[in-house]
N, C-alpha and C positions, 0 to 999 in steps of 0.2 A: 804265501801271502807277501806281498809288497809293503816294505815300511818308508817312510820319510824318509829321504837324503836331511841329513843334521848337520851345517858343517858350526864349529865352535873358534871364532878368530878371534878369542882373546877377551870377548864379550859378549851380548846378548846370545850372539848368534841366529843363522839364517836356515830357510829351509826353500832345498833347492827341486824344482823343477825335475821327474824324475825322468824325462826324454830329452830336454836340452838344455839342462844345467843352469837354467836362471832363475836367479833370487824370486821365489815366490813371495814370502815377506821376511823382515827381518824379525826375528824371534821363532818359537818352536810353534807346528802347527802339523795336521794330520794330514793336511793335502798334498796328493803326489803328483800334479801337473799345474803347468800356470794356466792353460788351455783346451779346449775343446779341441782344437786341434794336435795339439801334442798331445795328448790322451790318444786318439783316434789312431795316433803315427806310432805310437807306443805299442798299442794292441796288435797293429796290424804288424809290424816287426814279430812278436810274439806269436801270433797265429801262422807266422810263414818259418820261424826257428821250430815250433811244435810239429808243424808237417813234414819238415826237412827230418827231424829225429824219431816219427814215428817211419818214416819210409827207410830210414840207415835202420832202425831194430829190428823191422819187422822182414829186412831180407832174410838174414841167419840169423833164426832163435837159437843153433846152438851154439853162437859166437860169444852171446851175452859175457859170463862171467867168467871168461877165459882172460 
C-alpha cells in the first residue's frame, strides 16, 4: 500500500505529490498525487517496473533464493 509523502520543516508541515514531488497542501492529508495526470504517470511507471520483475523471476525459478 502506498502512504503520503509527510515532509515536517519545522512546522505545519506539507504533503508531497507522490510522482513529482509537489506540495499538494500545506499540512497533513491522505492524498498521493496533485493530479490526474501524475497519478496516471505513476501507475504506468509501476505497471512497466511489475512487467520487467515478473519476466527477470520468471526465467529461472531456481535462481530465486540463492
Amino acid at each position: 500500500m502506498i502512504k503520503p509523502i509527510h515532509k515536517f520543516n519545522n512546522g505545519k508541515g506539507a504533503t508531497l505529490c507522490y510522482s513529482c514531488s509537489k506540495i499538494i497542501t500545506i499540512g497533513l492529508t491522505d492524498e498521493l498525487f496533485c493530479d490526474k495526470k501524475c497519478e496516471a504517470k505513476h501507475r504506468a511507471k509501476m505497471l512497466m517496473f511489475l512487467k520487467q520483475m515478473d519476466k527477470e523471476v520468471h526465467k529461472d525459478r531456481n535462481k530465486l533464493n540463492k
